[in-house]
C-alpha positions as CSV (number, residue, x, y, z in Angstrom):
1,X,-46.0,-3.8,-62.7
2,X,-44.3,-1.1,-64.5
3,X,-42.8,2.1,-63.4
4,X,-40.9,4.8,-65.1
5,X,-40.0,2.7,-67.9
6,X,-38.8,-0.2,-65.7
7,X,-40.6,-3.5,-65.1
8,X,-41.2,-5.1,-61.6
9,X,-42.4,-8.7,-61.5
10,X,-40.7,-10.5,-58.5
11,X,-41.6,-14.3,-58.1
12,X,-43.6,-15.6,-55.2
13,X,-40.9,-17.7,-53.5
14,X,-38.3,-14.2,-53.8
15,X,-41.1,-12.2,-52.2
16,X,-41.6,-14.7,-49.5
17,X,-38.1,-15.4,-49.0
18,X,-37.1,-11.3,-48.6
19,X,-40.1,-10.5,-46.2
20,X,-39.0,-13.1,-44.3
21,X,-35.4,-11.8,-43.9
22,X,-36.2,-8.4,-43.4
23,X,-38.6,-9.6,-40.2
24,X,-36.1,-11.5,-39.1
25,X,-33.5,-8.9,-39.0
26,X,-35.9,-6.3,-38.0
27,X,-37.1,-8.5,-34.8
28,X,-33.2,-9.1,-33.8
29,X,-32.5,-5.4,-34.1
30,X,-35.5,-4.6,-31.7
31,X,-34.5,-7.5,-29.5
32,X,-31.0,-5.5,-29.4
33,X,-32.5,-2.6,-28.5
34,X,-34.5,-4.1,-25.6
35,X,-30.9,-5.6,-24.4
36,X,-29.6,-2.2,-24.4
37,X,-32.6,-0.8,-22.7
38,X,-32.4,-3.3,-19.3
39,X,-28.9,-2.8,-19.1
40,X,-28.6,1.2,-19.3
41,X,-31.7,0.9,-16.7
42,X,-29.6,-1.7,-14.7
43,X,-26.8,0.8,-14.9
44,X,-29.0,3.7,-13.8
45,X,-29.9,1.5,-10.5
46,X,-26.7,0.8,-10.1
47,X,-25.4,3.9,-10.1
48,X,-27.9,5.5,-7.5
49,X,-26.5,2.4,-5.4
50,X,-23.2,4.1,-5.8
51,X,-24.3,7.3,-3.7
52,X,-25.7,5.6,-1.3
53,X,-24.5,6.1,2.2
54,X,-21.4,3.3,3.0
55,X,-22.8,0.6,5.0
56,X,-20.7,-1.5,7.1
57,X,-20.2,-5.0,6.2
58,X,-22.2,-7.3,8.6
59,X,-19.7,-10.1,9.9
60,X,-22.2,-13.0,8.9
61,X,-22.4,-14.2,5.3
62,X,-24.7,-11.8,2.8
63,X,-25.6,-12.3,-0.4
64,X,-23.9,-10.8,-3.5
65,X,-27.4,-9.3,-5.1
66,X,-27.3,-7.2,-1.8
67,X,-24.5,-5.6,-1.7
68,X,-23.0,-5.2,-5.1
69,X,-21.8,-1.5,-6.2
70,X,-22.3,-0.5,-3.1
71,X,-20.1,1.3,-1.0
72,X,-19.2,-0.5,2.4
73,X,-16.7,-0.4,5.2
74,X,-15.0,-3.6,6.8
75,X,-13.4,-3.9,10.5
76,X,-11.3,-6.7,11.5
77,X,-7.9,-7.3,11.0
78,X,-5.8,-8.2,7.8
79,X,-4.7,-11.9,7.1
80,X,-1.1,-10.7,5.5
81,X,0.1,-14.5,5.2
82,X,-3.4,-15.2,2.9
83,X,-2.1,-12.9,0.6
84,X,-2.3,-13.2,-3.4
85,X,-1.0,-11.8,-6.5
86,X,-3.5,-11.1,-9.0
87,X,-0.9,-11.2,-12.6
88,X,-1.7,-9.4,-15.7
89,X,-2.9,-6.4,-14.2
90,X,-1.1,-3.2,-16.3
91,X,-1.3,0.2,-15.1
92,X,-0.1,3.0,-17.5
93,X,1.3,-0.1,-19.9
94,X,3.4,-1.4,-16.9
95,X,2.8,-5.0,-15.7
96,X,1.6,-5.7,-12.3
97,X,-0.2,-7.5,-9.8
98,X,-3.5,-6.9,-8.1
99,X,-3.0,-7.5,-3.9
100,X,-5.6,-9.5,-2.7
101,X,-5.5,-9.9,0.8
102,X,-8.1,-11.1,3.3
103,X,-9.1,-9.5,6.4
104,X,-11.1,-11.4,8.9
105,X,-14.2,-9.5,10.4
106,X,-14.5,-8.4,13.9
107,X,-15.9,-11.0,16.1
108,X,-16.2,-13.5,13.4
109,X,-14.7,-16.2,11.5
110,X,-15.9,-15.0,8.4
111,X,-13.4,-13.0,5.8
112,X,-13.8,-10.8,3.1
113,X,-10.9,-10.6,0.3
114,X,-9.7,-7.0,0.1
115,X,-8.5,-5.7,-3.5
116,X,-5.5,-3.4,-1.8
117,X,-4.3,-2.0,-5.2
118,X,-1.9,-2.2,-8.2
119,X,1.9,-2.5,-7.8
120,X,4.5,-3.3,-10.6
121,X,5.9,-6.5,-10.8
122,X,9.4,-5.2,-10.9
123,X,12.7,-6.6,-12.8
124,X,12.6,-10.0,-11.2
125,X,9.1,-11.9,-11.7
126,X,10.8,-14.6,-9.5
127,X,10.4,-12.3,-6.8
128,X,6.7,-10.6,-5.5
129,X,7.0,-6.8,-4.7
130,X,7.2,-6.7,-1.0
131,X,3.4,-4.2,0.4
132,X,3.5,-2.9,3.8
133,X,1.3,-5.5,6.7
134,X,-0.9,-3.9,8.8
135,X,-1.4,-5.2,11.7
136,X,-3.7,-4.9,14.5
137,X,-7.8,-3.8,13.7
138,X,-8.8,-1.9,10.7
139,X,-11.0,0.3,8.9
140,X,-10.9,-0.3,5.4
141,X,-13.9,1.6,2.9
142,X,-14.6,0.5,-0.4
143,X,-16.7,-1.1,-3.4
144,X,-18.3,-3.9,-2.8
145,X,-17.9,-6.0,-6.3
146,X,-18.2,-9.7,-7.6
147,X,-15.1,-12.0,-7.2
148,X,-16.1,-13.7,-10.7
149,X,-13.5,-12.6,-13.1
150,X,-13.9,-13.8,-16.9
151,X,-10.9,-14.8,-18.0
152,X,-8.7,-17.2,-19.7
153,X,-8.2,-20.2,-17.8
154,X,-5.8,-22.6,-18.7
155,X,-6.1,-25.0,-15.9
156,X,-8.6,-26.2,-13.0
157,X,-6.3,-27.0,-10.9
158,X,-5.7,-25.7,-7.7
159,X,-3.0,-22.8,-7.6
160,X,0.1,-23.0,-5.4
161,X,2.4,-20.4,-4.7
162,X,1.3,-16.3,-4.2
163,X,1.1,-14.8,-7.8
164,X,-2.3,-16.3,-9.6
165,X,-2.9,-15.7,-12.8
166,X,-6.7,-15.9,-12.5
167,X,-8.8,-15.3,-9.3
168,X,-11.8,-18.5,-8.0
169,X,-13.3,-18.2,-4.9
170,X,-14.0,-21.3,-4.2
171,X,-10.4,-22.1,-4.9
172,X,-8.9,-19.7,-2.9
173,X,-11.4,-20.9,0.2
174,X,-9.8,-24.3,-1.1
175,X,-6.2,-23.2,-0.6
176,X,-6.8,-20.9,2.7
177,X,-8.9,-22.7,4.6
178,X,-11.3,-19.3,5.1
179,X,-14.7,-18.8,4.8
180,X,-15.1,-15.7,2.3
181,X,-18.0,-13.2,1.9
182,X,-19.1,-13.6,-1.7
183,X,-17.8,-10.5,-2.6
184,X,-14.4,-8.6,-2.8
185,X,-14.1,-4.9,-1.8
186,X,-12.0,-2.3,-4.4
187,X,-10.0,-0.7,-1.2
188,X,-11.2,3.3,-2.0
189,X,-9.4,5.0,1.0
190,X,-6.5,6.8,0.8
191,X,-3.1,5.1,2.8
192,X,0.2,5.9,2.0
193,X,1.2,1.9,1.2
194,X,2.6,2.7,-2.4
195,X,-0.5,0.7,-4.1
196,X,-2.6,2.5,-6.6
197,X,-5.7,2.6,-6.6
198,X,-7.8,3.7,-9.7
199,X,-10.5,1.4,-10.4
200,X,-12.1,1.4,-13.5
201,X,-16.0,2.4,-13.7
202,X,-17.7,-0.4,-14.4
203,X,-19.9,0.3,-18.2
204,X,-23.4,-1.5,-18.8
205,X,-22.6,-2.9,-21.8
206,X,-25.2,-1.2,-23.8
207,X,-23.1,0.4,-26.7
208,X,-22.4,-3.3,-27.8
209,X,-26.2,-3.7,-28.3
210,X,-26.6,-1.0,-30.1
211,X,-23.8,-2.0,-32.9
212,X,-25.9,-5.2,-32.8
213,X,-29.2,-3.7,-33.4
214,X,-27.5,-1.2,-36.0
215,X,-26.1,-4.5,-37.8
216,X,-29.5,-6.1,-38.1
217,X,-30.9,-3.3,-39.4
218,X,-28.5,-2.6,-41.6
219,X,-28.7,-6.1,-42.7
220,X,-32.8,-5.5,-43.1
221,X,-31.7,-2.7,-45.6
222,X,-29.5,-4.7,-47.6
223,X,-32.1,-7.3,-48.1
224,X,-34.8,-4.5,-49.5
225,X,-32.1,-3.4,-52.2
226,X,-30.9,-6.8,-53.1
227,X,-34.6,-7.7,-53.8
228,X,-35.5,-4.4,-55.3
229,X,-32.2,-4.7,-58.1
230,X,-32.7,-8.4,-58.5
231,X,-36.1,-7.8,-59.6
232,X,-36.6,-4.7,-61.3
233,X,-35.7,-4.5,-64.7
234,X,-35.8,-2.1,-67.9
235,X,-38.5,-2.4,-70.2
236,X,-37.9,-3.3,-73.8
237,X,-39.0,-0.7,-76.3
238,X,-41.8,-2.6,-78.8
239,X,-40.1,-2.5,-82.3
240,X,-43.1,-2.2,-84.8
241,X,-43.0,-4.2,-87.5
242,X,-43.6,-2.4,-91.1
Protein backbone atom coordinates (compact mmCIF):
# COMPACT_ATOMS: atom_id res chain seq x y z
CA UNK A 1 0.00 0.00 0.00
CA UNK A 2 1.24 3.39 -0.74
CA UNK A 3 0.35 6.71 0.64
CA UNK A 4 1.70 10.12 0.20
CA UNK A 5 4.84 9.02 -1.22
CA UNK A 6 5.46 6.44 1.59
CA UNK A 7 5.13 2.65 1.50
CA UNK A 8 3.16 0.51 3.96
CA UNK A 9 3.65 -3.28 3.83
CA UNK A 10 3.78 -4.72 7.44
CA UNK A 11 4.29 -8.61 7.73
CA UNK A 12 1.70 -10.91 8.87
CA UNK A 13 3.31 -12.06 12.16
CA UNK A 14 3.90 -7.86 13.10
CA UNK A 15 0.28 -7.27 12.33
CA UNK A 16 -0.80 -10.23 14.47
CA UNK A 17 1.58 -9.54 17.10
CA UNK A 18 0.48 -5.48 17.43
CA UNK A 19 -3.38 -6.31 17.37
CA UNK A 20 -2.79 -8.50 19.90
CA UNK A 21 -0.99 -6.01 22.24
CA UNK A 22 -3.23 -3.26 21.67
CA UNK A 23 -6.39 -5.75 22.86
CA UNK A 24 -4.58 -6.73 25.53
CA UNK A 25 -3.84 -3.35 26.86
CA UNK A 26 -7.12 -2.02 25.78
CA UNK A 27 -9.09 -4.92 27.88
CA UNK A 28 -6.74 -4.13 31.07
CA UNK A 29 -7.53 -0.51 30.81
CA UNK A 30 -11.39 -1.23 30.69
CA UNK A 31 -10.87 -3.85 33.43
CA UNK A 32 -9.33 -0.70 35.42
CA UNK A 33 -12.05 1.25 34.74
CA UNK A 34 -14.57 -1.27 35.96
CA UNK A 35 -12.26 -1.40 39.34
CA UNK A 36 -12.64 2.15 39.68
CA UNK A 37 -16.33 2.04 38.92
CA UNK A 38 -17.33 -0.67 42.03
CA UNK A 39 -15.23 1.14 44.29
CA UNK A 40 -16.41 4.89 43.81
CA UNK A 41 -20.06 3.00 43.98
CA UNK A 42 -18.80 1.24 47.16
CA UNK A 43 -17.74 4.60 48.39
CA UNK A 44 -21.04 6.27 47.53
CA UNK A 45 -22.84 3.34 49.77
CA UNK A 46 -20.60 3.86 52.15
CA UNK A 47 -20.93 7.26 52.56
CA UNK A 48 -24.81 7.34 52.84
CA UNK A 49 -23.96 4.72 55.78
CA UNK A 50 -22.05 7.63 57.21
CA UNK A 51 -25.41 9.80 57.79
CA UNK A 52 -27.11 7.39 59.01
CA UNK A 53 -28.62 7.79 62.41
CA UNK A 54 -25.92 6.32 65.25
CA UNK A 55 -27.08 3.01 66.32
CA UNK A 56 -26.13 1.62 69.55
CA UNK A 57 -23.78 -1.26 69.61
CA UNK A 58 -25.75 -4.51 70.59
CA UNK A 59 -23.77 -6.28 73.50
CA UNK A 60 -23.74 -9.68 71.56
CA UNK A 61 -21.24 -10.39 68.80
CA UNK A 62 -22.23 -8.74 65.14
CA UNK A 63 -20.69 -9.04 62.20
CA UNK A 64 -18.19 -6.61 60.56
CA UNK A 65 -20.23 -6.28 56.96
CA UNK A 66 -23.04 -4.82 59.35
CA UNK A 67 -21.75 -2.36 60.89
CA UNK A 68 -18.83 -0.85 59.15
CA UNK A 69 -18.74 3.15 58.56
CA UNK A 70 -21.32 3.37 60.47
CA UNK A 71 -21.77 5.62 63.24
CA UNK A 72 -22.53 3.79 66.68
CA UNK A 73 -22.59 4.43 70.37
CA UNK A 74 -21.13 1.92 73.16
CA UNK A 75 -22.19 1.67 76.96
CA UNK A 76 -20.27 -0.16 79.46
CA UNK A 77 -17.38 0.63 81.18
CA UNK A 78 -13.66 1.15 80.10
CA UNK A 79 -11.03 -1.71 80.74
CA UNK A 80 -7.99 0.94 81.57
CA UNK A 81 -5.55 -1.94 82.61
CA UNK A 82 -6.28 -3.68 78.75
CA UNK A 83 -4.90 -0.68 77.41
CA UNK A 84 -2.40 -0.40 74.24
CA UNK A 85 -0.22 1.80 72.44
CA UNK A 86 -0.65 1.77 68.91
CA UNK A 87 3.34 3.28 67.69
CA UNK A 88 4.05 5.06 64.50
CA UNK A 89 1.10 7.10 64.59
CA UNK A 90 2.40 11.03 63.63
CA UNK A 91 0.26 13.88 63.97
CA UNK A 92 1.45 17.21 62.43
CA UNK A 93 5.05 15.28 61.82
CA UNK A 94 5.15 14.44 65.64
CA UNK A 95 5.45 10.73 66.67
CA UNK A 96 2.79 9.15 68.69
CA UNK A 97 0.74 6.46 69.76
CA UNK A 98 -2.81 5.57 69.00
CA UNK A 99 -4.84 4.56 72.72
CA UNK A 100 -6.51 1.52 72.27
CA UNK A 101 -8.52 0.66 75.13
CA UNK A 102 -11.32 -1.70 75.60
CA UNK A 103 -14.55 -1.13 77.19
CA UNK A 104 -16.70 -4.05 78.15
CA UNK A 105 -20.49 -3.64 77.18
CA UNK A 106 -23.26 -3.24 79.55
CA UNK A 107 -24.57 -6.55 80.77
CA UNK A 108 -22.18 -8.52 78.76
CA UNK A 109 -18.88 -10.14 78.62
CA UNK A 110 -18.29 -9.06 75.35
CA UNK A 111 -15.74 -5.92 74.53
CA UNK A 112 -15.25 -3.61 71.93
CA UNK A 113 -11.66 -1.93 71.53
CA UNK A 114 -12.06 1.84 71.59
CA UNK A 115 -9.57 4.04 69.40
CA UNK A 116 -9.44 7.05 72.23
CA UNK A 117 -7.01 9.29 70.11
CA UNK A 118 -3.53 10.43 69.30
CA UNK A 119 -1.02 11.51 71.94
CA UNK A 120 2.79 12.26 71.55
CA UNK A 121 5.13 9.89 72.64
CA UNK A 122 7.11 12.36 74.50
CA UNK A 123 11.07 12.66 75.25
CA UNK A 124 11.37 9.30 76.90
CA UNK A 125 10.03 6.36 74.59
CA UNK A 126 10.84 4.17 77.72
CA UNK A 127 8.02 5.74 79.31
CA UNK A 128 4.09 5.64 77.79
CA UNK A 129 2.30 9.11 78.14
CA UNK A 130 0.15 8.81 81.06
CA UNK A 131 -4.35 9.32 79.51
CA UNK A 132 -6.84 10.05 82.04
CA UNK A 133 -9.07 6.49 83.26
CA UNK A 134 -12.49 6.75 83.39
CA UNK A 135 -14.12 5.00 85.48
CA UNK A 136 -17.57 3.95 86.25
CA UNK A 137 -20.36 3.48 82.90
CA UNK A 138 -19.96 5.32 79.75
CA UNK A 139 -21.19 6.68 76.66
CA UNK A 140 -18.74 6.71 74.07
CA UNK A 141 -20.00 7.67 70.08
CA UNK A 142 -18.04 6.90 67.19
CA UNK A 143 -17.06 5.01 63.78
CA UNK A 144 -17.41 1.76 63.70
CA UNK A 145 -14.20 0.49 61.44
CA UNK A 146 -12.19 -2.76 60.81
CA UNK A 147 -9.34 -3.71 63.26
CA UNK A 148 -7.28 -5.13 60.21
CA UNK A 149 -4.53 -2.80 59.75
CA UNK A 150 -1.97 -3.49 56.72
CA UNK A 151 1.19 -3.05 57.83
CA UNK A 152 4.69 -4.21 58.19
CA UNK A 153 4.98 -7.02 60.36
CA UNK A 154 8.13 -8.14 61.45
CA UNK A 155 7.19 -10.85 63.78
CA UNK A 156 4.16 -13.37 64.61
CA UNK A 157 4.77 -13.47 67.78
CA UNK A 158 2.70 -12.51 70.48
CA UNK A 159 3.36 -8.87 71.88
CA UNK A 160 4.25 -8.16 75.44
CA UNK A 161 4.36 -5.02 77.10
CA UNK A 162 1.72 -1.82 76.27
CA UNK A 163 3.22 -0.01 73.16
CA UNK A 164 2.57 -2.43 69.88
CA UNK A 165 3.87 -1.59 66.93
CA UNK A 166 1.14 -3.30 64.85
CA UNK A 167 -2.47 -4.05 65.92
CA UNK A 168 -4.17 -8.29 65.55
CA UNK A 169 -7.16 -9.06 66.99
CA UNK A 170 -6.92 -12.23 67.53
CA UNK A 171 -3.63 -11.47 69.35
CA UNK A 172 -4.79 -8.96 71.44
CA UNK A 173 -7.91 -11.48 72.52
CA UNK A 174 -4.72 -13.79 72.96
CA UNK A 175 -2.98 -11.51 75.34
CA UNK A 176 -6.26 -10.07 77.24
CA UNK A 177 -8.21 -12.84 77.69
CA UNK A 178 -11.47 -10.69 76.12
CA UNK A 179 -13.84 -11.50 73.80
CA UNK A 180 -13.77 -8.46 71.14
CA UNK A 181 -16.53 -7.24 68.71
CA UNK A 182 -14.88 -7.55 65.33
CA UNK A 183 -14.73 -4.05 64.98
CA UNK A 184 -12.94 -1.03 66.69
CA UNK A 185 -14.73 2.32 67.11
CA UNK A 186 -12.78 5.89 66.04
CA UNK A 187 -13.94 7.67 69.50
CA UNK A 188 -15.82 11.01 67.65
CA UNK A 189 -17.07 12.77 70.91
CA UNK A 190 -15.64 15.52 72.31
CA UNK A 191 -13.85 15.05 76.15
CA UNK A 192 -11.44 17.16 77.47
CA UNK A 193 -8.73 13.92 77.97
CA UNK A 194 -5.83 15.74 75.93
CA UNK A 195 -6.14 12.98 72.99
CA UNK A 196 -6.74 14.17 69.44
CA UNK A 197 -8.95 13.04 67.51
CA UNK A 198 -8.94 13.76 63.72
CA UNK A 199 -9.44 10.77 61.81
CA UNK A 200 -8.65 10.52 58.38
CA UNK A 201 -11.63 10.00 55.74
CA UNK A 202 -11.28 6.86 54.47
CA UNK A 203 -10.78 7.28 50.09
CA UNK A 204 -12.14 4.39 47.75
CA UNK A 205 -9.16 3.79 46.14
CA UNK A 206 -10.40 4.68 42.74
CA UNK A 207 -7.77 7.33 41.51
CA UNK A 208 -5.23 4.45 41.59
CA UNK A 209 -7.38 2.64 38.93
CA UNK A 210 -7.61 5.27 36.91
CA UNK A 211 -3.58 5.82 36.61
CA UNK A 212 -3.82 2.05 35.85
CA UNK A 213 -6.28 2.22 33.11
CA UNK A 214 -4.54 5.58 31.79
CA UNK A 215 -1.20 3.37 31.73
CA UNK A 216 -2.71 0.66 29.61
CA UNK A 217 -4.01 2.82 27.39
CA UNK A 218 -1.27 4.75 27.02
CA UNK A 219 0.63 1.64 26.51
CA UNK A 220 -2.25 0.64 23.59
CA UNK A 221 -1.07 3.99 21.97
CA UNK A 222 2.53 3.33 22.00
CA UNK A 223 2.09 -0.03 20.44
CA UNK A 224 -0.04 1.72 17.21
CA UNK A 225 3.04 4.11 16.66
CA UNK A 226 5.74 1.61 17.16
CA UNK A 227 3.99 -0.44 14.45
CA UNK A 228 2.99 2.36 12.26
CA UNK A 229 7.07 3.76 12.22
CA UNK A 230 8.45 0.25 12.09
CA UNK A 231 6.51 -0.33 9.09
CA UNK A 232 5.97 2.51 7.02
CA UNK A 233 8.66 3.60 4.93
CA UNK A 234 9.52 6.24 2.02
CA UNK A 235 9.28 5.29 -1.38
CA UNK A 236 12.22 5.20 -3.67
CA UNK A 237 11.98 7.49 -6.61
CA UNK A 238 12.27 5.04 -10.06
CA UNK A 239 15.58 6.31 -11.80
CA UNK A 240 14.89 5.79 -15.58
CA UNK A 241 17.43 4.45 -17.35
CA UNK A 242 18.52 6.34 -20.75
Amino acid sequence: MTILGYNFKPKIWSIIAATGFVVLFIALGNWQLSRADEKNMRQAQLDQLAKQPIVTLPSTLVSLKDFQYRQVEVRGEYQPEHTIYLDNKTYQGVAGYHVLTPVKLANSTVHVLINRGWVATGLDRAIVPEVPVIEGEVIVTGVAVSTVERTLELSDQIVKGAVWGNFHLQRYQDATGLTLQPIMVLQKDKVEDGMIRQWDRSKSGADRNLGYAFQWFSLAATTIIIFLVLNVKRKRKEIEQA
